[in-house]
N, CA, C and O atoms as CSV, one atom per row, in Angstrom:
chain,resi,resn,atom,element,x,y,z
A,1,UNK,N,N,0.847,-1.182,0.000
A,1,UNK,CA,C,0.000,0.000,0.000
A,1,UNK,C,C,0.895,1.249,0.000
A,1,UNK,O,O,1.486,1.591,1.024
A,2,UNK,N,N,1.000,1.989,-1.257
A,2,UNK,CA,C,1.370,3.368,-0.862
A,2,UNK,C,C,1.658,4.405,0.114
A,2,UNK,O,O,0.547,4.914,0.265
A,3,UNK,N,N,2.461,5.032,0.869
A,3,UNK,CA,C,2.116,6.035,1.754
A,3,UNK,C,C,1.704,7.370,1.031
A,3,UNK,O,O,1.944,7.944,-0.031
A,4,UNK,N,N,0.794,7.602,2.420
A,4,UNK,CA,C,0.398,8.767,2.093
A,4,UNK,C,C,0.859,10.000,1.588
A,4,UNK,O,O,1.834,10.298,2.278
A,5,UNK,N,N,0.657,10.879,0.729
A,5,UNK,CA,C,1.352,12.386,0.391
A,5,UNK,C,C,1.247,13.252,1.083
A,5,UNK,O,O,0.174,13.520,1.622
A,6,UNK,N,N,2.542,14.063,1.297
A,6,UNK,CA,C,2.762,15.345,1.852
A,6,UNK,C,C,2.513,16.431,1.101
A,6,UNK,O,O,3.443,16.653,0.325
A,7,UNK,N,N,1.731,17.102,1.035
A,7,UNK,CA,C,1.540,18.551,0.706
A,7,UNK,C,C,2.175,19.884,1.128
A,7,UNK,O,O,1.426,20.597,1.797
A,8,UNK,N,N,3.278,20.318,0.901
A,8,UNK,CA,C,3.889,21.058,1.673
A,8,UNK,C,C,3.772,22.339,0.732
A,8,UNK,O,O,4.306,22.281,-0.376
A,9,UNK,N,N,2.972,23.709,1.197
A,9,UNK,CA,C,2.621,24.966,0.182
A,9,UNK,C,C,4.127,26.102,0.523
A,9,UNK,O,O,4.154,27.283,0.178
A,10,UNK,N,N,5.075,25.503,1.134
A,10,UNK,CA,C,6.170,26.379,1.493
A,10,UNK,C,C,7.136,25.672,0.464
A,10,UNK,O,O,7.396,24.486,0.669
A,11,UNK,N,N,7.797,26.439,-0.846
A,11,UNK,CA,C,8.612,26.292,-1.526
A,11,UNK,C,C,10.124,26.019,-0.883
A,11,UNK,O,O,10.810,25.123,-1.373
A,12,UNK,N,N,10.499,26.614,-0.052
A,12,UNK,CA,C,11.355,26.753,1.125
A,12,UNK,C,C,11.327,25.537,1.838
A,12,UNK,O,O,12.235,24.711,1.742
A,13,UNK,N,N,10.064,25.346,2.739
A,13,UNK,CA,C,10.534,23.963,3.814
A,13,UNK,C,C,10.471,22.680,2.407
A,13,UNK,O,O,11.500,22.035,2.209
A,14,UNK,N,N,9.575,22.486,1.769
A,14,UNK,CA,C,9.967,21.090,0.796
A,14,UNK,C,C,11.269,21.327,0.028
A,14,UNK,O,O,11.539,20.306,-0.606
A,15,UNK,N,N,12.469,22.602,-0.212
A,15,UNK,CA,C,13.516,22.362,-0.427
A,15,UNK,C,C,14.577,21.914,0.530
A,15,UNK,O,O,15.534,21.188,0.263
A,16,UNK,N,N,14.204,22.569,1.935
A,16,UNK,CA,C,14.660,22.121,3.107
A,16,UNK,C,C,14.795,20.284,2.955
A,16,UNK,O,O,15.689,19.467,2.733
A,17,UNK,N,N,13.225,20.275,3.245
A,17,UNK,CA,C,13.277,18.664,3.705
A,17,UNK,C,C,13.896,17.578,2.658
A,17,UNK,O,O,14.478,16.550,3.004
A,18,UNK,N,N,13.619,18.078,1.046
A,18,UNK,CA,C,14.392,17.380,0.397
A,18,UNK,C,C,16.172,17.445,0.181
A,18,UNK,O,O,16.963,16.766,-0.473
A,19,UNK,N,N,16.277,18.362,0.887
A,19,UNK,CA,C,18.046,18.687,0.892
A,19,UNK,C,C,18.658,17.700,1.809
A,19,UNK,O,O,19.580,16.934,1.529
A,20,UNK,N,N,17.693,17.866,3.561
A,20,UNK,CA,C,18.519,16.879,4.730
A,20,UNK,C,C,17.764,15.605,4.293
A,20,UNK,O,O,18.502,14.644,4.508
A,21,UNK,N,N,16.725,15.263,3.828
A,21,UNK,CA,C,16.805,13.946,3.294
A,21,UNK,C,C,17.780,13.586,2.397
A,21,UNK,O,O,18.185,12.450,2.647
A,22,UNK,N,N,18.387,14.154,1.338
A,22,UNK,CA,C,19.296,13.565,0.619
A,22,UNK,C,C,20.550,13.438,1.467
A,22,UNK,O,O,21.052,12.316,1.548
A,23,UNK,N,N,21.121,14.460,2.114
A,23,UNK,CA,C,22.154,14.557,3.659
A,23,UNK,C,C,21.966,13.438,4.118
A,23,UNK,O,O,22.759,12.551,3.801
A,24,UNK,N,N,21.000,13.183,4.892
A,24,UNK,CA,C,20.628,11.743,6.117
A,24,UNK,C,C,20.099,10.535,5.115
A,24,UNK,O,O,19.827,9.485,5.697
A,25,UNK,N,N,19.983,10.550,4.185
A,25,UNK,CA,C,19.812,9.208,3.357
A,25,UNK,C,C,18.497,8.721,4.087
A,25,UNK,O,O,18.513,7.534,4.411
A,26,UNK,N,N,17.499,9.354,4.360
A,26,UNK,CA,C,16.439,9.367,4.692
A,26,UNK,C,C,14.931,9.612,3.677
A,26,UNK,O,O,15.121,10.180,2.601
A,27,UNK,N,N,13.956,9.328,3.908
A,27,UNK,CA,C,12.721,9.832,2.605
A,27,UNK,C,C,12.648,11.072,3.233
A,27,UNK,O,O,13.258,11.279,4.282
A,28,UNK,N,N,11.836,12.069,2.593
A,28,UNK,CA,C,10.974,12.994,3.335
A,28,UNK,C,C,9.998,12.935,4.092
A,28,UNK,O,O,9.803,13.852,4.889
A,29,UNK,N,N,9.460,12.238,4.049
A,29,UNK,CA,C,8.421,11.604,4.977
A,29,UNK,C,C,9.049,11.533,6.424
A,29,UNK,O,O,8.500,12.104,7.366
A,30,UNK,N,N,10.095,10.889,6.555
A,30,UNK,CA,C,11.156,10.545,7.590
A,30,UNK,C,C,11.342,11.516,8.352
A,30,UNK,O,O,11.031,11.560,9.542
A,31,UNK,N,N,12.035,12.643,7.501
A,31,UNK,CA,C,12.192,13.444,7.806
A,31,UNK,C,C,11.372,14.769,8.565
A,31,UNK,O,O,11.589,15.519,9.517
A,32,UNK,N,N,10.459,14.601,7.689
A,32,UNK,CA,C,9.122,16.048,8.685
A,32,UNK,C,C,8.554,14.851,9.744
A,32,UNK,O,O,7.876,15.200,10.710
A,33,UNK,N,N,8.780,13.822,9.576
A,33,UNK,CA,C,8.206,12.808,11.032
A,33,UNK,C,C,8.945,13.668,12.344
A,33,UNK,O,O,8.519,14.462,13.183
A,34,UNK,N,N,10.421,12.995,12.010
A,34,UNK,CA,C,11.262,13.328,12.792
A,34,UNK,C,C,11.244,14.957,13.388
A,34,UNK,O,O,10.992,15.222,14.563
A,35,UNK,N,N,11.487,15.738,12.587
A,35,UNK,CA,C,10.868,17.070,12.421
A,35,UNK,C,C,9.379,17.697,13.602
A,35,UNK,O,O,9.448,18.730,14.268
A,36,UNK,N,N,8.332,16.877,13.577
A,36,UNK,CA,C,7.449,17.285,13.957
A,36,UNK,C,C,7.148,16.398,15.085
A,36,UNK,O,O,6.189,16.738,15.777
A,37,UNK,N,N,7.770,15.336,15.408
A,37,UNK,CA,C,8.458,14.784,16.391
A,37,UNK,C,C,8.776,15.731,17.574
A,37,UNK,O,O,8.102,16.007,18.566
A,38,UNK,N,N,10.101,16.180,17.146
A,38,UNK,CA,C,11.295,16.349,17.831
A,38,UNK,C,C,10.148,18.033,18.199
A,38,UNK,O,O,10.150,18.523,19.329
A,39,UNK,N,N,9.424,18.564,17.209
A,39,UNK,CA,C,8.601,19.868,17.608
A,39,UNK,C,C,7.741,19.485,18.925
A,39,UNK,O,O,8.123,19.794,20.054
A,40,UNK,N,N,6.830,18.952,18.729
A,40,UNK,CA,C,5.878,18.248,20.025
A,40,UNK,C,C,6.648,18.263,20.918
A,40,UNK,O,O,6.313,19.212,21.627
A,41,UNK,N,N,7.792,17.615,21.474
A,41,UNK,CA,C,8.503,16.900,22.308
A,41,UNK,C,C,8.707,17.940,23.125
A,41,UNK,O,O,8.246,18.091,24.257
A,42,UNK,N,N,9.765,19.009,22.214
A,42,UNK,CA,C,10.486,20.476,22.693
A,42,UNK,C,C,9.418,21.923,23.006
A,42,UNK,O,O,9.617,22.875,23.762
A,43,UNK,N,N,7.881,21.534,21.810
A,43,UNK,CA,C,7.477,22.892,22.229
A,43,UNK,C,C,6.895,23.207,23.807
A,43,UNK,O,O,6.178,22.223,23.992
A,44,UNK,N,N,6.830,23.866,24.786
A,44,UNK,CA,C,6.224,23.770,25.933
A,44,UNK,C,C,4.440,23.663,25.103
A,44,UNK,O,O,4.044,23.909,23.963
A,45,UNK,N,N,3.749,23.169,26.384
A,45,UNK,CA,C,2.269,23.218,26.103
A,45,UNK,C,C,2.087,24.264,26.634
A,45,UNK,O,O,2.787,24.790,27.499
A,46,UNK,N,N,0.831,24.769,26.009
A,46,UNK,CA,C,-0.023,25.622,26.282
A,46,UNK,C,C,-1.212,25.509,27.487
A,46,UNK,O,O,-2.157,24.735,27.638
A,47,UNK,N,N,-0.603,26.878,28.417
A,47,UNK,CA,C,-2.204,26.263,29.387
A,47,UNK,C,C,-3.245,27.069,29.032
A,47,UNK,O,O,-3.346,28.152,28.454
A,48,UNK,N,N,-4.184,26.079,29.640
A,48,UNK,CA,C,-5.626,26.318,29.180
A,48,UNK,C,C,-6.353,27.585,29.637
A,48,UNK,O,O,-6.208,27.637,30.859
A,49,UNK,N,N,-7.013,28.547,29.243
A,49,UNK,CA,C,-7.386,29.891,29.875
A,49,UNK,C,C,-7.835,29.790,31.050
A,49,UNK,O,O,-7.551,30.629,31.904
A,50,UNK,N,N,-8.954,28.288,31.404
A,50,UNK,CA,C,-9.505,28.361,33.033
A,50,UNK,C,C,-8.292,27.775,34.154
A,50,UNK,O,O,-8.376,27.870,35.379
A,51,UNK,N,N,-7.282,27.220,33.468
A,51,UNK,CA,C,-5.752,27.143,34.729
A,51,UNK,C,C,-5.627,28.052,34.536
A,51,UNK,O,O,-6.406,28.632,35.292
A,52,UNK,N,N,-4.858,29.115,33.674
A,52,UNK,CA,C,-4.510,30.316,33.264
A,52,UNK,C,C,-5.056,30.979,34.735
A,52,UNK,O,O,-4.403,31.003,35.779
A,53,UNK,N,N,-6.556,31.558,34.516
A,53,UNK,CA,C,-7.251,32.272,35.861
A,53,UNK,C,C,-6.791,31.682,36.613
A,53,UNK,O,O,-5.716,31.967,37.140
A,54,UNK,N,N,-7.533,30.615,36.895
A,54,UNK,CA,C,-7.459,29.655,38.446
A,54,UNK,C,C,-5.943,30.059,39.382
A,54,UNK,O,O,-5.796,30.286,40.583
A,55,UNK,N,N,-5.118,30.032,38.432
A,55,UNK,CA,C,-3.432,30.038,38.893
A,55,UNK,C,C,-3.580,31.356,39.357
A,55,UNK,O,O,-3.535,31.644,40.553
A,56,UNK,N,N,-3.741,32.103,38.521
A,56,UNK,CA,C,-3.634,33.493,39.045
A,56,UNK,C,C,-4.558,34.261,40.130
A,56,UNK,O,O,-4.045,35.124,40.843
A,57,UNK,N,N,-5.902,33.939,40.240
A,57,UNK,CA,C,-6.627,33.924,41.319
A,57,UNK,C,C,-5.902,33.689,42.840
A,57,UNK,O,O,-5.823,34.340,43.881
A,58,UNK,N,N,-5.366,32.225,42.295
A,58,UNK,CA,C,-4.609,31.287,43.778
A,58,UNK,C,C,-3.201,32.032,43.907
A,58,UNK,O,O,-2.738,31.854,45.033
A,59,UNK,N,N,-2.656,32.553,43.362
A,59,UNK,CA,C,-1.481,33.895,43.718
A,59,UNK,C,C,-1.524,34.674,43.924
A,59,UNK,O,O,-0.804,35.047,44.849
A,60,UNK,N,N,-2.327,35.552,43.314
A,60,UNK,CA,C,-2.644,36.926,43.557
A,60,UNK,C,C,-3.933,37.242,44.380
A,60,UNK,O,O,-3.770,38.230,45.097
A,61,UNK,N,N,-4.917,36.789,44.453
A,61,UNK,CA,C,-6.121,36.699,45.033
A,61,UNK,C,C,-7.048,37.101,44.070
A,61,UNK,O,O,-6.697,37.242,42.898
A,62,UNK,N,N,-8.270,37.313,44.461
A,62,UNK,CA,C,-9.505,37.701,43.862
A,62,UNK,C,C,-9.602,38.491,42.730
A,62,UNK,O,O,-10.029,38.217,41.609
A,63,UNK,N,N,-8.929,39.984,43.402
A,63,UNK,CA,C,-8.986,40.887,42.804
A,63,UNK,C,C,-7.924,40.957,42.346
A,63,UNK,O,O,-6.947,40.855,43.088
A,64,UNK,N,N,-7.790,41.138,41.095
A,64,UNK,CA,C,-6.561,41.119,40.239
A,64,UNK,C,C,-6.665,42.159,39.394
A,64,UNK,O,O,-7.660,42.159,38.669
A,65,UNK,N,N,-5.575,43.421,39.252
A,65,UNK,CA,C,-5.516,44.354,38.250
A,65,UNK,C,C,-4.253,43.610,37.095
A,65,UNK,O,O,-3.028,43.688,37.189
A,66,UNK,N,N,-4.935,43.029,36.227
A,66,UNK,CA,C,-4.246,42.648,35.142
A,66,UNK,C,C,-3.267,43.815,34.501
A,66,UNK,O,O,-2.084,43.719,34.177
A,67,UNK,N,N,-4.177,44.972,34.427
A,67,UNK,CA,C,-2.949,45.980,33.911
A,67,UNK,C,C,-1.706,46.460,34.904
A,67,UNK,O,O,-0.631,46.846,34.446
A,68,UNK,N,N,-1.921,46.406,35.958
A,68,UNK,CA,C,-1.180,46.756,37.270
A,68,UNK,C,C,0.534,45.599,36.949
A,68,UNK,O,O,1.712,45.909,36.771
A,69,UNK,N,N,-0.236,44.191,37.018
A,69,UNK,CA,C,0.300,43.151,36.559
A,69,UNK,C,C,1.758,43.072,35.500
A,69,UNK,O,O,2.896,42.635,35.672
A,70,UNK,N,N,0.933,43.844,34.168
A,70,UNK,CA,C,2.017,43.817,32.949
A,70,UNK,C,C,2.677,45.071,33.322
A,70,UNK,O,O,3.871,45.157,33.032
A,71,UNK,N,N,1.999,46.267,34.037
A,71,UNK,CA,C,3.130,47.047,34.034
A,71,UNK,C,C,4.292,46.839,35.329
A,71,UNK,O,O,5.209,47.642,35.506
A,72,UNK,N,N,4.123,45.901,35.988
A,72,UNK,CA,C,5.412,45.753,37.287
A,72,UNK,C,C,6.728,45.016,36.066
A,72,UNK,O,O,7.907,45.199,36.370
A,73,UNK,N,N,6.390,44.201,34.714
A,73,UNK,CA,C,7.528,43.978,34.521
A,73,UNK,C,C,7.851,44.108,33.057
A,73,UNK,O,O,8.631,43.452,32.366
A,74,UNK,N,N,6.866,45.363,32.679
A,74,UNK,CA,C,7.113,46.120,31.578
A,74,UNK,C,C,8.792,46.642,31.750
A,74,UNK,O,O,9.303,46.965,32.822
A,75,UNK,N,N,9.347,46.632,30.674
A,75,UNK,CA,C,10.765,47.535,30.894
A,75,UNK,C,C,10.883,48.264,29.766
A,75,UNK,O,O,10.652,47.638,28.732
A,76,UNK,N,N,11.233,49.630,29.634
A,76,UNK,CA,C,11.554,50.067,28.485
A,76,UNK,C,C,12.585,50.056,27.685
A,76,UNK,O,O,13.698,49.720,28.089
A,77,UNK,N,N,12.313,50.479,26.259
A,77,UNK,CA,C,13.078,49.876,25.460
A,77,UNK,C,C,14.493,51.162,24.896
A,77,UNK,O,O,14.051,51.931,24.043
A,78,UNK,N,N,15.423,51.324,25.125
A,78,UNK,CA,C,16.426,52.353,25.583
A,78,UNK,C,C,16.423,52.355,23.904
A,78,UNK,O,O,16.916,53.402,23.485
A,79,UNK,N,N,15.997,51.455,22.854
A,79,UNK,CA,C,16.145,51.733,21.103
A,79,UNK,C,C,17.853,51.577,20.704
A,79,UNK,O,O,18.751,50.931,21.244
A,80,UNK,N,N,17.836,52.331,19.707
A,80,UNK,CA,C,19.363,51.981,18.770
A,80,UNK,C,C,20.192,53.032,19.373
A,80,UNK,O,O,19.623,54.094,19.626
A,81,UNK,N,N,21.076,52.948,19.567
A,81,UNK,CA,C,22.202,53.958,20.135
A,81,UNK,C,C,22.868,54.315,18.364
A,81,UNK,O,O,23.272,53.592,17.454
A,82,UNK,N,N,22.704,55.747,18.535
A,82,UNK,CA,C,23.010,56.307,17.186
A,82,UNK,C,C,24.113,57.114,16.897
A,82,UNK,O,O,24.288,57.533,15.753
């Protein structure tokens, strides 16, 4: 049975993947496996908006000034030295 096709609309990553496949003597297939693999593994997860609150409720308490919040570790940006 055939495997399935990859559709890849980035001219760029299918030159990518066919370059380190020819490198690693690997298919492409192999390769964005490995690839999207090794992504899952490394990206952190995302928490969910009701932990998100909940957490912050249970630290900060009730009342929470969200803007109060971003500005304690806002820092400004000193730009290009010219």
């Amino acid at each position: 049975m055939p495997e399935p096709q990859l559709s890849v609309r980035s001219s760029k990553a299918l030159k990518l993947a066919h370059l380190l496949a020819k490198k690693e003597r690997r298919t492409v297939a192999q390769v964005v496996e490995r690839a999207l693999e090794l992504y899952a593994h490394e990206e952190p997860q995302r928490e969910a908006a009701p932990d998100f609150y909940a957490r912050l409720s249970r630290d900060y308490g009730t009342d929470l000034d969200l803007d109060a919040l971003i500005r304690e570790d806002r820092k400004p940006n000193s730009g290009f030295d010219l």
